[in-house]
C-alpha positions in Angstrom: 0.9 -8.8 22.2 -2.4 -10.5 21.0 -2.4 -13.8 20.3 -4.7 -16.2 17.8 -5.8 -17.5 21.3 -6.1 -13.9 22.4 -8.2 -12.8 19.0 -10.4 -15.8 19.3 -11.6 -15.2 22.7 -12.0 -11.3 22.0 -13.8 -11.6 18.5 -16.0 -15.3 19.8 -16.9 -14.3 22.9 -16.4 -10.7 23.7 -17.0 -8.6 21.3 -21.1 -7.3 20.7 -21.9 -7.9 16.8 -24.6 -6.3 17.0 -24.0 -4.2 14.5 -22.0 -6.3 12.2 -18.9 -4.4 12.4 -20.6 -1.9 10.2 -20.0 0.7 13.4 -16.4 0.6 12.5 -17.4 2.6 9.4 -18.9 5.4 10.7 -15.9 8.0 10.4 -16.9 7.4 6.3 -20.4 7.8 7.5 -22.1 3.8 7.1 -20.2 0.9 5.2 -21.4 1.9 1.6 -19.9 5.4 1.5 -16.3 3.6 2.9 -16.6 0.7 0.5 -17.2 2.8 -2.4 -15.2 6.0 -1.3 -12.0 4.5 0.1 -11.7 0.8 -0.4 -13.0 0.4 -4.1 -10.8 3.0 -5.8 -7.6 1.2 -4.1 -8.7 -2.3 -5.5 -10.4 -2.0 -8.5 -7.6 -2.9 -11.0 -7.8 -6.4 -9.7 -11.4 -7.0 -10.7 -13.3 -8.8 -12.5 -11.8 -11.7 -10.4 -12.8 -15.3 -10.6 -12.0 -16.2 -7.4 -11.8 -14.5 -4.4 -10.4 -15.5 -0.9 -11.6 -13.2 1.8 -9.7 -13.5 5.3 -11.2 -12.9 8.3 -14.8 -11.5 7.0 -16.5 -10.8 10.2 -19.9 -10.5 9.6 -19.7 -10.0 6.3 -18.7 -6.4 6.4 -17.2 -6.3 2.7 -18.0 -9.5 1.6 -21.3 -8.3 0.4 -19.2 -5.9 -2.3 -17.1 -8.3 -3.3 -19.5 -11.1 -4.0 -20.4 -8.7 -7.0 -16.7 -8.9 -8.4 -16.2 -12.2 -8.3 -17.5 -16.4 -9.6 -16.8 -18.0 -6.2 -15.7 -16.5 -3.0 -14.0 -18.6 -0.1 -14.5 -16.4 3.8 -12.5 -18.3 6.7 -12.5 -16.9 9.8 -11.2 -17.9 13.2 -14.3 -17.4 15.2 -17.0 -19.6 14.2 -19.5 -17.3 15.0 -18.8 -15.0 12.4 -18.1 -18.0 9.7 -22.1 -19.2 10.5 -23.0 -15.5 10.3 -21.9 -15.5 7.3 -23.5 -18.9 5.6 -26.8 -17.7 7.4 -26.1 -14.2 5.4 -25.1 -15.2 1.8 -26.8 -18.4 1.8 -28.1 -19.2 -1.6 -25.0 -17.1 -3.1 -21.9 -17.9 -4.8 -19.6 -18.3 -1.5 -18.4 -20.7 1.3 -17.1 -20.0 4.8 -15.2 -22.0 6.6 -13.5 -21.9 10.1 -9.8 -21.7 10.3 -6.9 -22.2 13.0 -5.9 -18.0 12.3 -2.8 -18.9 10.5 -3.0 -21.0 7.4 -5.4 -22.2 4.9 -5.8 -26.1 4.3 -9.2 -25.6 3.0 -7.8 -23.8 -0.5 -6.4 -25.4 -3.1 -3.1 -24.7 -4.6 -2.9 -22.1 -7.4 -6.7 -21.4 -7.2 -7.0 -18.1 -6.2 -7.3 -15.1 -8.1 -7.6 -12.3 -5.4 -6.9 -12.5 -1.5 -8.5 -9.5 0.3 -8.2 -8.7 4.0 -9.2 -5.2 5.3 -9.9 -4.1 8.9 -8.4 -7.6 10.6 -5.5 -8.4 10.0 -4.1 -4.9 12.0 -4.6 -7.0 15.1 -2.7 -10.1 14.2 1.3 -10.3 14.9 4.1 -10.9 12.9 4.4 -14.3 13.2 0.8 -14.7 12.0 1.0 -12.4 9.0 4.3 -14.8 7.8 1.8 -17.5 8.2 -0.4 -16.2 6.2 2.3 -14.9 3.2 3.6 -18.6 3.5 0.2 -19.7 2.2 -0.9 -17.1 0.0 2.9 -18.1 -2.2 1.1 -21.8 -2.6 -2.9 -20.6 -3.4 -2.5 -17.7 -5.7 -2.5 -18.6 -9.1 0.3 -17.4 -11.2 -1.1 -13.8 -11.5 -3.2 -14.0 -8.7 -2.7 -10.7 -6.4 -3.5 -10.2 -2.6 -4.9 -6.7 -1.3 -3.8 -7.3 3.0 -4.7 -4.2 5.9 -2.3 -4.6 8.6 -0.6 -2.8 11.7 2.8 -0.6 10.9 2.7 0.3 14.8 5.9 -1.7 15.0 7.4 1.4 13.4 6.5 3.4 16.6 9.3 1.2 18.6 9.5 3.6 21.3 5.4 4.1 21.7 5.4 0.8 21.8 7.5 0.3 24.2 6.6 2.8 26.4 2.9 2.7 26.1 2.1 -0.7 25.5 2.0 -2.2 28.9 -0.5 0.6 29.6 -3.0 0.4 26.4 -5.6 -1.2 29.0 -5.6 1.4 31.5 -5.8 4.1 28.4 -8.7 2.3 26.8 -10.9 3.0 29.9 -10.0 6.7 29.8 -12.5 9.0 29.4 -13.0 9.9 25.9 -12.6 13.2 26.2 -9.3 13.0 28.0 -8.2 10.6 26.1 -8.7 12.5 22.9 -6.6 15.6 24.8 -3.9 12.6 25.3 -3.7 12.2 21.9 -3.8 15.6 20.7 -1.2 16.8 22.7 1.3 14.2 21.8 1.0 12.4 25.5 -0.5 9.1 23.9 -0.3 8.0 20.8 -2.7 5.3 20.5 -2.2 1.7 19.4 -5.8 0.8 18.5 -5.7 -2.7 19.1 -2.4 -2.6 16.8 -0.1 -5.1 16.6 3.3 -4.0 17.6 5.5 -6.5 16.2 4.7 -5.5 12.4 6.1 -3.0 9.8 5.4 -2.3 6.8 8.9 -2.6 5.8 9.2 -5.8 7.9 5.8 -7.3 6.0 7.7 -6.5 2.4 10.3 -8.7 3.6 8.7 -10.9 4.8 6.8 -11.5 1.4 10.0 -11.8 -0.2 10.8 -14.7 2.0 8.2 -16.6 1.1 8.8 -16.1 -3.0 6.6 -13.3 -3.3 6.8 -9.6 -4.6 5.6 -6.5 -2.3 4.6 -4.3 -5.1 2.8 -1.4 -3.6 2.4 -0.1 0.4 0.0 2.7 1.2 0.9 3.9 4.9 -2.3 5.7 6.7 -3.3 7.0 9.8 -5.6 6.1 11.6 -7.5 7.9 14.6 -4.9 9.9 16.7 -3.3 12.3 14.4 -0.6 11.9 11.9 0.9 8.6 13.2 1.1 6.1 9.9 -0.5 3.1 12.5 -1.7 1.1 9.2 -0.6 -0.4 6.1 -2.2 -1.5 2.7 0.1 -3.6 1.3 -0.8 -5.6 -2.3 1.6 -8.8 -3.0 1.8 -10.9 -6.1 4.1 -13.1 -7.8 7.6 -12.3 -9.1 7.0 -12.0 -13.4 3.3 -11.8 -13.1 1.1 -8.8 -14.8 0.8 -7.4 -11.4 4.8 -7.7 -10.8 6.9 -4.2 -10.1 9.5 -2.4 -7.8 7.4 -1.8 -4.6 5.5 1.7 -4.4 5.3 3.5 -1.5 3.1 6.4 -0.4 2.7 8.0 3.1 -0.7 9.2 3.2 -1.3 11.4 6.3 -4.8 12.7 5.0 -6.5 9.0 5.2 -8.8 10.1 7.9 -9.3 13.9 6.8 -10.4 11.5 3.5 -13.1 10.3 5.5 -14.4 13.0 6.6 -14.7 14.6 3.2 -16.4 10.9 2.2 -18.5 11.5 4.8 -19.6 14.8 4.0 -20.5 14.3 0.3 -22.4 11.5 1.5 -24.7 13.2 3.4 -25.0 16.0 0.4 -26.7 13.3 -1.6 -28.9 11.3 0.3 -32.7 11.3 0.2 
């Protein structure tokens, strides 16, 4: 299981930013045609927004969409050399990045946040870390503030989990090509750098736990067929606008999404 130590070293000091992230977007076909294809219809209900608290930005992957949505946006990140990316990035612009310890967020004010958003990070944080994390969204989010969180349902895959777990290293060398067979024929069915400690179902409670309202979950898969590896969930406060029995939808054609995303994309351009 990853730990904050674990996701430090890997996102400081081993991974290659040489693209930003904005490689991780290529199934949509570049970061614009995902932004505005898949990520903006899910979110835009909560915008305009005054503030916005962005966890682990990267590079700055999304944060140069939501800068457009928003007063005054707050990026912390574990890895300080993606928070100085970012101040060299949006310098001049209505935002401030700050390093943080992975779990909690002393450097935001009580009640002073009017949207939390988190997509393509938090899948590789565990349980424990995601609790940490609800724990402090219940103290910053104003009283209808709402928080839009990506994270790992692998844990819902007990049994894969279990079995292939230990072995996720030796798979990710695998040839591509056999590893894709793997996956197609049901011999592997991929973790992705998932956590396998969360649910969805476990994240709702915990959320509850903390004095906050799961109001909507939006299970996808990711690469490797119609396993539901990830989950969109959007928390709130119990009696605020945002404030209704939790929504759930199992959406098995995420990817073949992005594939249509990508096709109309390239249809259009110059």
């Amino acid at each position: 299981m990853p730990s904050v130590a674990d996701n430090l070293d890997y996102w400081e000091a081993t991974y290659d930013w040489d693209q930003r992230g904005d490689a991780w977007s290529g199934p949509w076909g570049d970061v614009s045609s995902q932004w505005y294809g898949s990520i903006l219809p899910r979110i835009r209900h909560f915008f305009p927004a005054q503030s916005i608290l962005e966890i682990a930005p990267g590079f700055g992957r999304w944060t140069h969409f939501l800068l457009n949505h928003c007063d005054r946006l707050i990026g912390v990140d574990l890895a300080p050399k993606c928070v100085k990316a970012c101040q060299e990035r949006f310098a001049g612009q209505n935002a401030t990045f700050e390093v943080n310890d992975g779990q909690t967020l002393p450097m935001v004010a009580d009640s002073s946040i009017d949207f939390v958003f988190s997509y393509d990070s938090l899948v590789h944080v565990e349980s424990e870390t995601l609790a940490s994390y609800l724990s402090e969204l219940a103290r910053i989010l104003n009283p209808d503030g709402v928080a839009f969180l990506h994270h790992s349902n692998y844990g819902a895959y007990e049994r894969s989990a279990r079995l292939f777990g230990p072995l996720q290293g030796v798979f990710d060398r695998t040839p591509t090509l056999i590893r894709a067979g793997l996956i197609r024929s049901g011999t592997y069915r991929g973790r992705h750098m998932r956590a396998p400690t969360v649910t969805a179902a476990g994240f709702a409670e915990q959320s509850h736990d903390v004095g906050l309202s799961c109001v909507a979950q939006e299970l996808v898969n990711w690469e490797g067929g119609l396993l539901l590896l990830d989950c969109m969930s959007v928390v709130a406060r119990p009696g605020s606008k945002w404030d209704h029995p939790r929504r759930l939808v199992k959406n098995r054609l995420f990817r073949t999404a992005a594939r249509a995303v990508r096709r109309s994309d390239n249809a259009y351009k110059p």
